[in-house]
C-alpha positions in Angstrom: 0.0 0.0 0.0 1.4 3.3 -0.8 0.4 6.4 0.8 2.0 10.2 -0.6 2.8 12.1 2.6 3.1 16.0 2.2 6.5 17.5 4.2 8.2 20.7 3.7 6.5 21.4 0.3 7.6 18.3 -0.9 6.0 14.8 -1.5 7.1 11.9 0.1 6.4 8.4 -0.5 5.5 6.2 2.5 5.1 2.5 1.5 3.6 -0.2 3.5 4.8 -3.9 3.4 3.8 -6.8 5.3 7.7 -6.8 6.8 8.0 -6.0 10.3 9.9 -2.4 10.6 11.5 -4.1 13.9 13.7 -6.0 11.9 15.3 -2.9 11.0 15.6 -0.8 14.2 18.1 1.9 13.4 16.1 2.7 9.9 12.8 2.8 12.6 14.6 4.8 14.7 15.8 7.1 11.9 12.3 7.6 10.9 10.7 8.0 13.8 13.2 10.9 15.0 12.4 13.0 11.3 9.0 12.4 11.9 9.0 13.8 15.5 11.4 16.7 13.6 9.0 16.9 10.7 5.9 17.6 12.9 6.5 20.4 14.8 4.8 23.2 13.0 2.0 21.0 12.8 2.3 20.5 16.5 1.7 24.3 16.6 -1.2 24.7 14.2 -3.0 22.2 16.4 -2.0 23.3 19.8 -3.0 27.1 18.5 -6.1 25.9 17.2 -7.6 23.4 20.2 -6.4 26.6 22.8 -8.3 28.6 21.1 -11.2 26.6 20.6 -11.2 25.4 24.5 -11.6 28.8 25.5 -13.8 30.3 22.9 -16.3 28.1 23.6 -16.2 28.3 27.2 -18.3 30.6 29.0 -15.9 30.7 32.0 -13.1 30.9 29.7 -9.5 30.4 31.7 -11.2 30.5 34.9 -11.1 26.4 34.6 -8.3 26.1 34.8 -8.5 27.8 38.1 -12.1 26.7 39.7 -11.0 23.0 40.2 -8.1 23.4 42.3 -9.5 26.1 44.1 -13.0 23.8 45.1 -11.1 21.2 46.1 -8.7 23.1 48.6 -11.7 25.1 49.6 -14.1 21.9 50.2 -11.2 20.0 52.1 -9.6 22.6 54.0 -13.6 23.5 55.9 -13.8 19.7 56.2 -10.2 19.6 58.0 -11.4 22.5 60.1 -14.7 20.9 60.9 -12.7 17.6 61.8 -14.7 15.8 59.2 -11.6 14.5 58.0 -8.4 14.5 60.1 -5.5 15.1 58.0 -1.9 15.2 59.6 0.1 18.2 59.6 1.9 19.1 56.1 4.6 21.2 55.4 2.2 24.1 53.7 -0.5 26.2 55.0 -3.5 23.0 54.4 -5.3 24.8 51.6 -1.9 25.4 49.6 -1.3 22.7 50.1 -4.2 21.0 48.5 -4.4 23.6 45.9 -1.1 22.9 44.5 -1.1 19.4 45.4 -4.6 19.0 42.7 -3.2 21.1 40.5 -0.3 18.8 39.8 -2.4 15.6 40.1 -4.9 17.4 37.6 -1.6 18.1 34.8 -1.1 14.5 35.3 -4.6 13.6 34.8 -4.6 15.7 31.3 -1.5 13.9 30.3 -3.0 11.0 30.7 -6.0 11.8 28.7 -4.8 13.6 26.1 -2.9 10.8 23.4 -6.4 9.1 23.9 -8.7 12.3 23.2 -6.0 13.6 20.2 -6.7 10.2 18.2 -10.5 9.9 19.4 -11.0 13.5 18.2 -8.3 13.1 15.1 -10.1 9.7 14.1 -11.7 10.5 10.6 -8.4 12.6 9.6 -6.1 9.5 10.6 -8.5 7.4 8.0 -7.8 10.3 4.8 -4.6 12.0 5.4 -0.9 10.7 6.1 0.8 13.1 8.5 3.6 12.2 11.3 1.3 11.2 14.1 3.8 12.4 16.8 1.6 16.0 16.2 -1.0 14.9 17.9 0.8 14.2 21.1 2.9 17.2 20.6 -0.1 19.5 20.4 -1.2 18.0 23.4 1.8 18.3 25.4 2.1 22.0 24.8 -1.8 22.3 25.9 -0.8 20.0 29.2 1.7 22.4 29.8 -0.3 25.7 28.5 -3.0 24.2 31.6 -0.4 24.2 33.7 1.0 27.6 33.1 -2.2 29.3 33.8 -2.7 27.3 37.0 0.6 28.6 38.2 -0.6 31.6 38.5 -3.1 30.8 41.3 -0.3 28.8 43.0 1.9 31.9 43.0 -0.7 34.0 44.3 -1.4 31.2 47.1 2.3 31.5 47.9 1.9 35.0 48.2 -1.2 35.4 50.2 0.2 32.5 53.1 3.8 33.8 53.1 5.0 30.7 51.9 9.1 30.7 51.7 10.4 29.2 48.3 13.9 27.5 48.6 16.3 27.6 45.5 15.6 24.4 44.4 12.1 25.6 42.5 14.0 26.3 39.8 14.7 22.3 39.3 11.3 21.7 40.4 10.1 21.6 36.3 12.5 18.7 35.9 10.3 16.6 38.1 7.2 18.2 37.0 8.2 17.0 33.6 8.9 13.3 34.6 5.3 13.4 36.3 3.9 14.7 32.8 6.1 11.6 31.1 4.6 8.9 33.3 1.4 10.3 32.4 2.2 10.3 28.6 3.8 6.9 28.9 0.4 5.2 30.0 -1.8 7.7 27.6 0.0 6.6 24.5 0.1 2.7 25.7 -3.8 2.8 25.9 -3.9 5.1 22.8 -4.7 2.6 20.2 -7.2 0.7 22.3 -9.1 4.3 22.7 -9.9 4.4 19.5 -11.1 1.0 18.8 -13.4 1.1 22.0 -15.0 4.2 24.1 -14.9 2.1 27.1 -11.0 2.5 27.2 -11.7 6.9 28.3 -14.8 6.1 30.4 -12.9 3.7 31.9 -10.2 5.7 32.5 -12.6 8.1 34.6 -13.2 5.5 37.1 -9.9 4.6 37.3 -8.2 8.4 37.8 -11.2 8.8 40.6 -10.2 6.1 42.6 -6.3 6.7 42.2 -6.6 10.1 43.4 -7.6 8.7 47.0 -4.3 6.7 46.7 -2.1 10.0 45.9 -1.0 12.6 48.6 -2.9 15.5 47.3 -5.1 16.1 50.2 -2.9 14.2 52.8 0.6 13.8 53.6 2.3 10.7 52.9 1.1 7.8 56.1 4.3 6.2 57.0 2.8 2.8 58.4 0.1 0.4 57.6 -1.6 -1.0 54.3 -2.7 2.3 53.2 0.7 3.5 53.4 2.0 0.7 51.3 -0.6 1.3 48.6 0.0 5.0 48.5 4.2 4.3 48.1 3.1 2.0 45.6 1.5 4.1 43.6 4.2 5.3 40.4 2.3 9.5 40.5 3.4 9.4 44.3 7.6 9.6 44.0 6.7 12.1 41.4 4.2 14.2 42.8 5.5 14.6 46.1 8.8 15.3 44.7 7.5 18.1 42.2 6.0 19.6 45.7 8.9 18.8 47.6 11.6 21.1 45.2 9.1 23.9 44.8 8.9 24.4 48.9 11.1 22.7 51.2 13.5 21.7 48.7 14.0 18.5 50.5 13.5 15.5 48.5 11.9 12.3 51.2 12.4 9.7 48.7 15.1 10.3 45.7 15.6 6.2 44.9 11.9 5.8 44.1 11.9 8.9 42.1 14.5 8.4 39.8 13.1 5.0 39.5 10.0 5.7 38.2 10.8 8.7 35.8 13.4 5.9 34.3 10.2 3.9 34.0 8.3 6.5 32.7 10.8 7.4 30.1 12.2 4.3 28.6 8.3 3.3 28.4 7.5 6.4 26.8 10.4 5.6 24.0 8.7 1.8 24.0 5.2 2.6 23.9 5.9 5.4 20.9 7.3 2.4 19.3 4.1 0.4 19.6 2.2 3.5 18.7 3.7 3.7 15.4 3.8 0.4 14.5 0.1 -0.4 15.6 -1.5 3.0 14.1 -1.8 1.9 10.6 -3.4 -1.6 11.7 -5.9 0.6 13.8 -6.8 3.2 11.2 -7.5 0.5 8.8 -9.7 -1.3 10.9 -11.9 1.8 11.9 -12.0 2.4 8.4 -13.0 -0.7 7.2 
């Protein structure tokens, strides 16, 4: 099957042959990186155009990016208050500290979602045009990151209004945000394919980010003993998370091994899943299409 692909004014000729393209990794690899090269202004167009369109057709506009956070560290902090719940002490004023907390939990939520919602929305395009699919998870990424941008502005201003003291290390504190942003990637792309062969795969996906937010420290601090506390060190967003929050404040890191393991998890799976994403896209399209 031959497909023309359309690059830097100039046609290209994709061909596709029963042959398995692992057989020739380097070529793969060689490909895959001009394709990732190749798509960048495309990545634009379509991070430009799904910005726009987010907030033009939002009545609140920005402001969502704000009101979430903001609920949730105002409904937990009068439950704490009203010993409803009974959280431990944390190393933030409680209500920063949730506030900041969900907003990094939510950037890893949208990572998560987004590879499955760019091919769910990008579906009847995948079917008629050729274009380097890494565009779609590039656009993406910039909006996860757009999200986030905006949200820092309330966490500033939260920092502000409790006094908060910010050590040196919140200038490293992206690097951690963007390992959190990876993992989130990593399992988005791995359940990407499946997304668009069946809707249960995002409803799913609802369920499942619903109850793993109970088992990440967003409104509590780590437990140190029992089951609970086993489960919630076992759970890959909490190394990440906690470490984002950790370099941004105190700028002491509780747990560097688990960490570093995980964000080597997240991104030699994120080079293996991009893999499978390429090589199972075509097989996909064509079966939507047929």
């Amino acid at each position: 099957m031959k497909q023309h692909q359309q690059s830097n004014s100039q046609l290209t000729e994709v061909i596709y042959t029963p042959e398995s393209r692992l057989r020739k990794p380097i070529k793969l690899a060689q490909q895959m990186w001009r394709d990732l090269l190749g798509s960048r202004e495309l990545a634009w167009r379509l991070l430009v155009r799904d910005i726009s369109a987010q907030y033009r057709q939002s009545f609140f506009g920005i402001a969502w990016a704000f009101l979430p956070p903001m609920i949730m560290a105002l409904g937990f902090t009068l439950a704490n208050d009203a010993k409803v719940i009974n959280i431990q002490a944390t190393d933030l004023p409680y209500p920063a500290y949730v506030m900041f907390s969900t907003a990094l939990w939510q950037t890893f939520v949208e990572a998560l979602n987004s590879p499955i919602q760019a091919v769910m929305v990008a579906k009847p395009m995948l079917a008629r045009v050729n274009f380097p699919r890494e565009a779609l998870i590039l656009a993406k990424l910039g909006e996860v990151f757009f999200n986030f941008a905006i949200k820092l502005i309330l966490i500033a201003a939260f920092f502000l209004w409790f006094q908060i003291p910010v050590n040196w290390t919140v200038i490293i504190a992206p690097v951690a945000l963007i390992h959190l942003v990876l993992l989130g990637t990593f399992l988005g792309i791995l359940l990407a394919p499946l997304g668009i062969l069946y809707q249960d795969v995002s409803r799913g996906l609802t369920l499942i980010t619903s109850f793993w937010l109970f088992l990440t420290p967003v409104v509590y601090p780590v437990p140190k003993q029992g089951v609970f506390s086993f489960l919630v060190q076992l759970n890959p967003v909490t190394p990440l998370l906690v470490t984002t929050r950790e370099l941004a404040t105190t700028g002491v890191i509780s747990d560097p091994y688990r960490f570093w393991v995980v964000s080597a998890i997240s991104i030699f799976g994120l080079i293996i899943t991009w893999v499978v994403f390429r090589l199972a896209m075509p097989f996909v399209v064509e079966r939507v299409s047929s």
